[in-house]
C-alpha positions as CSV (number, residue, x, y, z in Angstrom):
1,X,84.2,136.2,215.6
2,X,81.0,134.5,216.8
3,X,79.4,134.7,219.7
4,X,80.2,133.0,222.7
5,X,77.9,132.8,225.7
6,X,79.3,132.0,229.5
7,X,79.3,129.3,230.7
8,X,77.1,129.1,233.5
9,X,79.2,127.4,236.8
10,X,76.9,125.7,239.0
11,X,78.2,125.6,242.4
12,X,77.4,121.9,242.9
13,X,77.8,119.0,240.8
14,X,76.9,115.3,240.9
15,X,79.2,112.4,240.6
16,X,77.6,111.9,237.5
17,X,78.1,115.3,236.0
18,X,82.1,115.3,237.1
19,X,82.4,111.7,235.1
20,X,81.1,113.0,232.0
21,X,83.1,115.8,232.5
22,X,85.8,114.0,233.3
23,X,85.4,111.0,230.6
24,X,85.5,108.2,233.0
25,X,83.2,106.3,235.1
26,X,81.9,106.7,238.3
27,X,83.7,104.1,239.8
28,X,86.8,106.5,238.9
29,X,85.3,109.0,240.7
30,X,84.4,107.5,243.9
31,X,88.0,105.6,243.9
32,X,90.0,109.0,243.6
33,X,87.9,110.4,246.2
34,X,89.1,107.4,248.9
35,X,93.1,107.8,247.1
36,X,93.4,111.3,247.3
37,X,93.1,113.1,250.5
38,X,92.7,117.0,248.6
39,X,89.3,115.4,247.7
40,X,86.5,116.2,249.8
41,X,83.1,116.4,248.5
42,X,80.1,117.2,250.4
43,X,77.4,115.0,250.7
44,X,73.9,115.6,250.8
45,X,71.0,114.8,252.8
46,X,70.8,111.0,250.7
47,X,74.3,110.8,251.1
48,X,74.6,111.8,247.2
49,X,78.5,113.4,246.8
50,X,78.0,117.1,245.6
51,X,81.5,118.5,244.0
52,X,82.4,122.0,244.1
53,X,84.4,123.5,241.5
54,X,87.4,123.3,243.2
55,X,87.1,119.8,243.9
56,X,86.7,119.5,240.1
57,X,89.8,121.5,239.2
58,X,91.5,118.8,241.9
59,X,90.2,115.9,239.6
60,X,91.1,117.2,236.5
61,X,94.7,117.6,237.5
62,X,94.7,114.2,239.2
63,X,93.0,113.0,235.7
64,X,96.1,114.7,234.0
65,X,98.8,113.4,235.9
66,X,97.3,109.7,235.6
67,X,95.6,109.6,232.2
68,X,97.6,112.1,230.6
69,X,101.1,112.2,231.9
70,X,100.9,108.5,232.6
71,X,101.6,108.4,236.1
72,X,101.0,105.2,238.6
73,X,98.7,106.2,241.3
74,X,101.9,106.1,244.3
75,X,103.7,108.5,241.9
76,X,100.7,111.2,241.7
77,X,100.6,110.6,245.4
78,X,103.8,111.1,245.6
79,X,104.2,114.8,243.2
80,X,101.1,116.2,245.3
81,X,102.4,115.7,248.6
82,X,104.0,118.8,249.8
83,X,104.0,120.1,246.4
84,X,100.0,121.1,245.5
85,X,100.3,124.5,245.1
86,X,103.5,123.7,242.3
87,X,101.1,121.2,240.1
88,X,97.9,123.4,240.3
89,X,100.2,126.4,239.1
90,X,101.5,123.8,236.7
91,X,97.8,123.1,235.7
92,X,96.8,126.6,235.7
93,X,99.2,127.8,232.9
94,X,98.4,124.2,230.8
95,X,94.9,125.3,230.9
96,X,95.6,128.9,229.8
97,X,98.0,127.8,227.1
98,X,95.1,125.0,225.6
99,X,92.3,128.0,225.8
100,X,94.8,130.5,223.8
101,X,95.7,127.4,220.9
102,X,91.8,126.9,221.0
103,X,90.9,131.0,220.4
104,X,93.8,130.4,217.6
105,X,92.4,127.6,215.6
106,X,89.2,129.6,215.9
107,X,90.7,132.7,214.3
108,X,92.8,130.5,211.5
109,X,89.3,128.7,210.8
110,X,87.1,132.0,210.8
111,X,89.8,134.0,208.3
């Protein structure tokens, strides 16, 4: 099995780094920010927003209930009112489960 080096976490990232990350634009972004209370970056001395990687985690499951499950932004309100800590535990096992099926492939396609 090849070698696979860390990635290194940064523990601030520009609005530009989450949207690649993310695969939308900034716009997206900044909108989420004002819809969804759990986000909260911190802003610099400019005003630039600096994410943490919590704050990413947040995005990524608000990018997964609205781009992946399909929901409307009043439902994903809605699921992560009173009910965070369900949908990141939700989140946490999705991601878990897609980094296992990825170590998988690699081991089919390396045999």
């Amino acid at each position: 099995m090849p070698y696979k080096e860390k990635s290194i976490e940064k523990l601030y990232y520009s609005i530009g780094e989450v949207s690649e990350m993310l695969n939308v634009p900034v716009s997206t972004v900044r909108f989420w920010e004002n819809e969804f209370d759990v986000l909260k970056p911190m802003k610099n001395k400019k005003g630039n927003r600096m994410f943490t990687p919590d704050d990413i985690k947040n995005l990524k499951i608000i990018h997964r209930l609205l781009k992946e499950e399909g929901m409307t932004m009043q439902g994903a309100k809605k699921k992560l009112t009173g009910r965070w800590e369900e949908t990141e535990y939700k989140y946490e096992i999705t991601n878990s489960l897609q980094k296992i099926k990825e170590l998988l492939i690699d081991l089919r396609d390396n045999i």
